[in-house]
N, C-alpha and C positions, 0 to 999 in steps of 0.2 A: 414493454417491460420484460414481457417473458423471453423475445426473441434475445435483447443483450446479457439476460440471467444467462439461457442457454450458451451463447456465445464464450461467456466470459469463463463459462464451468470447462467449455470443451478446452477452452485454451489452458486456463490452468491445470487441467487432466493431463491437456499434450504434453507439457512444460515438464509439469510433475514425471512424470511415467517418461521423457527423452533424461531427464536426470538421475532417476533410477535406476534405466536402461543400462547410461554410461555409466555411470557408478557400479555396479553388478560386474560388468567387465574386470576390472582389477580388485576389488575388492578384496576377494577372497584369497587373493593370491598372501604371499610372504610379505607382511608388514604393508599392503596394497593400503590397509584404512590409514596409513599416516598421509596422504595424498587428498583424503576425505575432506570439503570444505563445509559438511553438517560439520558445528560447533557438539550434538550429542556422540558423536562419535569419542570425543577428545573425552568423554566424559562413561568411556569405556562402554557405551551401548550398542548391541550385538546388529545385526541384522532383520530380528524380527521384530524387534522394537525400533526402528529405523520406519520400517513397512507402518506399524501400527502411528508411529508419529504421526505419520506423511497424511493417512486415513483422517488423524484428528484434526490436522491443520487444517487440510482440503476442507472439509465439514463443517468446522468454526468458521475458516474465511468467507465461504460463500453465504453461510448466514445473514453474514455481516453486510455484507454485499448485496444481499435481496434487502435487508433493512435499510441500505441506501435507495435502493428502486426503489422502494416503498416511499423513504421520504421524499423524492421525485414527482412522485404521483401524487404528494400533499403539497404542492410548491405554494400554491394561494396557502397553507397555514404558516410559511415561514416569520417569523417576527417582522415587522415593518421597521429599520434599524431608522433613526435619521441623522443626518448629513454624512461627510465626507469623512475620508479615515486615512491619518498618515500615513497607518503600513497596515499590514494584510494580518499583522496579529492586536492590530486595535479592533480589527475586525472581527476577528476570531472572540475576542475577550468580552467584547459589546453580545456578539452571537451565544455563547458560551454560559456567558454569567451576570450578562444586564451590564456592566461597566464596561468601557475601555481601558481603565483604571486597574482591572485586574489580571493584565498580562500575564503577572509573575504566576500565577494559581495554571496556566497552560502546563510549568512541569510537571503536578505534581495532582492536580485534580481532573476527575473527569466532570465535562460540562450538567449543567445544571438540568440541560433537557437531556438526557441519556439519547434517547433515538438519534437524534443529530449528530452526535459523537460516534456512537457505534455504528452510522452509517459512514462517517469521515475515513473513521478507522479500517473499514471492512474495504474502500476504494482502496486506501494506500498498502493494506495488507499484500489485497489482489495484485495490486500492478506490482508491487516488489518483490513479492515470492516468484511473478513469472522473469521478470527482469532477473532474478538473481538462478533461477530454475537453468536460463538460457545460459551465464556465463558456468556456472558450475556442468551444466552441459559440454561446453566448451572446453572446460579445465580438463576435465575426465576422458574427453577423449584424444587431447592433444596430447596429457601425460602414459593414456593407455598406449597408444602408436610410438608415443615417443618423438615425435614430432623436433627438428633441429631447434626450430629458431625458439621455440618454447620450453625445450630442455637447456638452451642456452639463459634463457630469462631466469627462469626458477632459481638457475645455478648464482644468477647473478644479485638478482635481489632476494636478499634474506627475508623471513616471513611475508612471503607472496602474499597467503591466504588472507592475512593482516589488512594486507589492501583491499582486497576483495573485499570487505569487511568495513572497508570505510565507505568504498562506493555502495553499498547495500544499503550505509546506514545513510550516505548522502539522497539517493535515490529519494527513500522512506522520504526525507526531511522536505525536497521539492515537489514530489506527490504530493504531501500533506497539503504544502501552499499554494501548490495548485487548484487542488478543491476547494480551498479555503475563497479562493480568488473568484473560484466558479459560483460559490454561492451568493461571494458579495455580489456578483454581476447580475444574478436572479433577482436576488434583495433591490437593484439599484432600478431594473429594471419594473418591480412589483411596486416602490415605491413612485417612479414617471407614472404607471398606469391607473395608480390610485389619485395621482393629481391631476391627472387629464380627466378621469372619474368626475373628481370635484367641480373640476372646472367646468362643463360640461354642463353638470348640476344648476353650478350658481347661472351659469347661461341662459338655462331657461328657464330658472326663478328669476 
């Protein structure tokens, strides 16, 4: 557990600190933050509150992130779910709140066992602040050099950053169902182990 904490810290540090990096480069120049793909910029925040965000995110996320290892390491406490599940948020909703019945409560409530959620949350945080670390990395320096085929693009599609913006938020949305996916697979298989248990049992009773 502690080797993929470390792991995941260093990467999101690296991630962090190559988007800062390239961001710092034009910056500061003449109207450089309209190029800026942090959403607090557009929201008129300076450069040391930029820094200090970055500080708070980093810190919450991996929180979040050791509270998933943590649940890892409880995997025999997970709920024993039973039978088979349409889709991956009947799964979630049975996980979540005791029903499958209660899909709709996924927009709008957090789960009923908090740990399990803020571990959910702390993976999908992680992978998409680096996922999105890398292409704003990439934005920043293509537009710092001025790069052809990328000064061609910008010019062509209007609100780039817009998009950027969807794949961030798409990313986030398959992360999520991807854990979601990984737990039913624990769940499916803590359920086989527990009837082989039984069975087992009744064998040599």
């Amino acid at each position: 557990m502690i080797f993929r904490f470390i792991a995941a810290s260093l990467l999101l540090l690296f991630m962090r600190g190559c988007d800062i990096y390239s961001t710092s480069l034009w910056f500061f120049q003449t109207e450089g933050y309209k190029d800026e793909t942090n959403p607090l910029v557009g929201l008129g925040m300076d450069w040391n509150v930029l820094l200090v965000a970055n500080v708070i995110v980093v810190i919450g996320v991996l929180a979040l992130y050791y509270v998933h290892l943590i649940n890892r390491q409880k995997v025999p406490a997970l709920p024993r779910l039973q039978g088979e599940y349409r889709s991956t948020w009947d799964f979630a909703a049975d996980l979540y709140y005791g029903s499958r019945k209660h899909k709709y409560k996924l927009l709008y409530r957090l789960s009923d066992d908090k740990r399990i959620a803020l571990g959910h949350y702390g993976v999908v945080l992680l992978s998409t602040i680096v996922f999105a670390s890398g292409v704003a990395t990439a934005h920043n320096l293509l537009s710092y050099h001025r790069v052809g085929f990328y000064v061609d693009l910008k010019g062509s599609i209007n609100n780039l950053l817009y998009l950027y913006y969807l794949a961030f938020a798409l990313f986030a949305f398959f992360s999520y169902r991807s854990i979601l996916r990984e737990d039913y697979g624990l769940v499916k298989l803590l359920n086989s182990a527990d009837a082989w248990s039984a069975g087992a049992k009744t064998t040599k009773g």
